[in-house]
N, C-alpha and C positions, 0 to 999 in steps of 0.2 A: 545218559539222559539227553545229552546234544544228537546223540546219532539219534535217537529215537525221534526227535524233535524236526530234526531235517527229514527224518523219514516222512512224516508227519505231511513237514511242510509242503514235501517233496508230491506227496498226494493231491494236496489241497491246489496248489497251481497246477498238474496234471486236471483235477476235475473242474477247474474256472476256464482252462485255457481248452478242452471237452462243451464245456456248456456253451463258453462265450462264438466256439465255430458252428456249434448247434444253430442256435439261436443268430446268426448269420447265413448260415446256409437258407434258415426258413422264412430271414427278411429278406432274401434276396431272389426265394422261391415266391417267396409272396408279391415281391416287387415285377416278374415274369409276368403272373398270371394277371395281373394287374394290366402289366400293359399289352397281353395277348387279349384276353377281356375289349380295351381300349381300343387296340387295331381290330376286334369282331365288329364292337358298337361302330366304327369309323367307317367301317366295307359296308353295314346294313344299311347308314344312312348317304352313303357315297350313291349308292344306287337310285336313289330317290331325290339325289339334291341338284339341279339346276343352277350354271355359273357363269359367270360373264366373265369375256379374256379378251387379252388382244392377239391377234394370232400373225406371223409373219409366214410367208410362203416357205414349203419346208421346216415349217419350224414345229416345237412344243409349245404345250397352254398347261398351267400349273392352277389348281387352288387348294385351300385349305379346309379338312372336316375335322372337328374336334381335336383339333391340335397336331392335323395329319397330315402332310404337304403331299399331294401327288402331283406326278406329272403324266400327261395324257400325250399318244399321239391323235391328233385330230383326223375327224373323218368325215369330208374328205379331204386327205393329204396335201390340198393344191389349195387349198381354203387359204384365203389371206385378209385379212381385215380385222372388226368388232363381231364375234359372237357372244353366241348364248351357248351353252354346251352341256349336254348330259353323257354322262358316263357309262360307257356301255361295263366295260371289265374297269380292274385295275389299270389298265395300260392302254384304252382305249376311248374317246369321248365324241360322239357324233355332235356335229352343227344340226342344233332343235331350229335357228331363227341368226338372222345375223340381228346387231342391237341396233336402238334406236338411239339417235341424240341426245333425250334429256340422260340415259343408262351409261353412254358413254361419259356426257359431263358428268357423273354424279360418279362413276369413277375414278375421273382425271385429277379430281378437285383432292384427293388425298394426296397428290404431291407436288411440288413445289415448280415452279413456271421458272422457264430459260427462253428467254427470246434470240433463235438463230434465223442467221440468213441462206438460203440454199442458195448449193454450188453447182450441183451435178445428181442426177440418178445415178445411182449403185444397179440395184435389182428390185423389181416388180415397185413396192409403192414405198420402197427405202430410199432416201435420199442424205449426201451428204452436206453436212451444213457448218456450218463456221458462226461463232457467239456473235452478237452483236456489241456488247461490252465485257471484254477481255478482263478487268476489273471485276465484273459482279460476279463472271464463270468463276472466275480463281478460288473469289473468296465463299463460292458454293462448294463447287467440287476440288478446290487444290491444283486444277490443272487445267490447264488450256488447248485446248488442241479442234482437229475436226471431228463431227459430229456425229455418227448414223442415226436419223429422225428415220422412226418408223410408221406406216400406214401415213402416209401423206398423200390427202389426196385432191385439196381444190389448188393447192400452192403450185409454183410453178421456177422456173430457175431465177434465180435471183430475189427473187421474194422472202421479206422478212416475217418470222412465223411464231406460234406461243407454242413452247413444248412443254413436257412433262415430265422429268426426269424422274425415273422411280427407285436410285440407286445403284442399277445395273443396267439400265435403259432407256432409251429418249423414244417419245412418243408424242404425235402428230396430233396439237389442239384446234388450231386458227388459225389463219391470216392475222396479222398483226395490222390491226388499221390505222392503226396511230401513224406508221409509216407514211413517208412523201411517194405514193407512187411514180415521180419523176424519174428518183433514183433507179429502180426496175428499169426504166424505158431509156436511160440515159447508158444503163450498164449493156443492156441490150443491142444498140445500138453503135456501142463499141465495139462487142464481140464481132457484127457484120464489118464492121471497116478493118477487123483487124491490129485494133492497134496494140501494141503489146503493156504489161501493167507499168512499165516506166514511163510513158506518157500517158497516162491516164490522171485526167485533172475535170475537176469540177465542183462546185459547189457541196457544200457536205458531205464532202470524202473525207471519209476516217481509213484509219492505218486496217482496220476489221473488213471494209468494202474492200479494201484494195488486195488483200486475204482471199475474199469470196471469189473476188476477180483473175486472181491467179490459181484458184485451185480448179473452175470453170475453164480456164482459156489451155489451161495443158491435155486436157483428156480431147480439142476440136482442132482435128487438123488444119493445117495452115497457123499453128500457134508454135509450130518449134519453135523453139529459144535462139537456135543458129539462124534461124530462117527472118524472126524478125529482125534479128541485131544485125539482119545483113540489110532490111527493106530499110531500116531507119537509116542507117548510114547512107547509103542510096537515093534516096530520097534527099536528104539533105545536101551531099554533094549534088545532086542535080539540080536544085533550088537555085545553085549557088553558079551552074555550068559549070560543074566538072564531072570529069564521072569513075564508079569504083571500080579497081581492079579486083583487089583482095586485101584481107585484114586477116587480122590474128590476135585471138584472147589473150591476154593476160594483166587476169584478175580483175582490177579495178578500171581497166580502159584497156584499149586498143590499140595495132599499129597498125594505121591504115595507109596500105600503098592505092592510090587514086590520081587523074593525069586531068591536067586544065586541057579549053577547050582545045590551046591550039597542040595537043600532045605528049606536053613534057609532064613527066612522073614526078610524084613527089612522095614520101612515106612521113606518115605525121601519129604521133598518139594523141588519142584523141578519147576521154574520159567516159563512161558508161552513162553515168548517170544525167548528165544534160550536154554532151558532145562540145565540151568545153577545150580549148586545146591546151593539153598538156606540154607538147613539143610540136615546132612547127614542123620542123628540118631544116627553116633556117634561120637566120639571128633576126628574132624583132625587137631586143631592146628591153630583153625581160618583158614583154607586154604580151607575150604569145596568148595569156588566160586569160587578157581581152577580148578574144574572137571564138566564135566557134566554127564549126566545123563548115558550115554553109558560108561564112564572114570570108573565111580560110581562103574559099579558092579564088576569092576576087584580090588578096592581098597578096598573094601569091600569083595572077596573073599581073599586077602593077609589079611586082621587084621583075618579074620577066622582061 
């Protein structure tokens, strides 16, 4: 009776465990056709549906038909801006119209505003930009850093701007008019003189301006890093009548070898950050970080 029983049983999950792959095989046939079906209905109205994109030079433009992301290369290829776009194939989508402003606001307004300030062009109408509060970026996106703003195109270098940030990319809304245009022309105005971002002082300078200012001043020559840290020092010994030989980094200040007017050399360290003197080279009495570097060469022509 047991053997008979197991025989039994032995059938009975043989024909559940028959039925149950059945009846899987045909949810899962039915689940195919379903979304072959779905990708037909998607291709028929793909052909027929008109899209709005932002499009970068070189790049792809994506949109969605009934639950069907494609991505297009655009035509033609060199196209950079707001279009409108229809789909020629699968893989294909001509510029019907580039957009108009109220089509572009009306699709910027779905994501959320970052106010940067540009530093530099990249390529064609990409620009990189640096947050204006370091604080609100974090607590958006978790991280801080510079920017690529895309399709930027009334703004200009130094100019603070509203973008769009759509979770994979930043996109060019405004001019930020709230801005003090001063700022712009005060930043401007330093790049021609040259001055490097450790003297750089003004009114409503934040540690973010001073960011934009240094990520601007590395890419325009005449802004090496050696080169300014040689004109400052120079400068200041000459203020002072002396003049520089040569120095040498290290790290937080400088050894500067430099000679008063009537000849005689002297080697002094002398601090980066406001040319404060660390050492004079000779005994002033523990008072050396009284003087700076300019103070230096007059105190140093009186022990002469």
């Amino acid at each position: 009776m047991h053997a008979g029983n197991n025989y039994i049983n032995s059938n009975v999950t043989q024909l559940t465990d028959k039925f149950f792959f059945a009846t899987l095989r045909e949810l899962i046939m039915t689940n195919i056709r379903k979304l072959i079906n779905q990708i037909a209905i998607a291709e028929s109205e793909l052909y027929t549906t008109q899209f709005l994109a932002p499009c970068v030079k070189g790049g792809r433009v994506r949109t969605k038909v009934t639950g069907m992301v494609y991505t297009f290369i655009p035509k033609p290829n060199k196209f950079e801006g707001w279009g409108i776009f229809q789909p020629m194939d699968t893989k294909t989508a001509k510029v019907v119209e580039e957009a108009d402003l109220p089509q572009i606001a009306e699709y910027l307004q779905h994501f959320p505003q970052i106010r940067l300030r540009l530093a530099h062009q990249l390529q064609g109408k990409t620009w990189l930009a640096y947050p204006v509060n370091e604080v609100d970026v974090r607590q958006r996106l978790q991280v801080v850093k510079p920017i690529a703003v895309h399709l930027v195109t009334e703004a200009g270098v130094f100019e603070q701007i509203i973008a769009r940030w759509n979770g994979q990319s930043c996109w060019f809304e405004d001019i930020d008019r709230r801005t003090d245009p001063i700022i712009v022309e005060t930043l401007q105005s330093a790049v021609k003189q040259l001055i490097p971002v450790e003297e750089l002082k003004f009114k409503d300078l934040t540690p973010e301006i001073r960011t934009v200012y240094e990520l601007a001043t590395k890419r325009i020559e005449g802004f090496d890093q050696t080169k300014q840290d040689e004109k400052r020092l120079k400068k200041a010994l000459q203020m002072g009548g002396g003049e520089l030989n040569q120095f040498h980094d290290r790290g937080d200040y400088w050894t500067v070898d430099w000679t008063t007017a009537d000849g005689v050399r002297h080697s002094s360290a002398i601090a980066k950050t406001d040319l404060t003197v660390i050492s004079s080279g000779i005994c002033l009495s523990g008072r050396d970080r009284d003087f700076d570097l300019q103070s230096l060469v007059a105190v140093m022509e009186q022990q002469e």
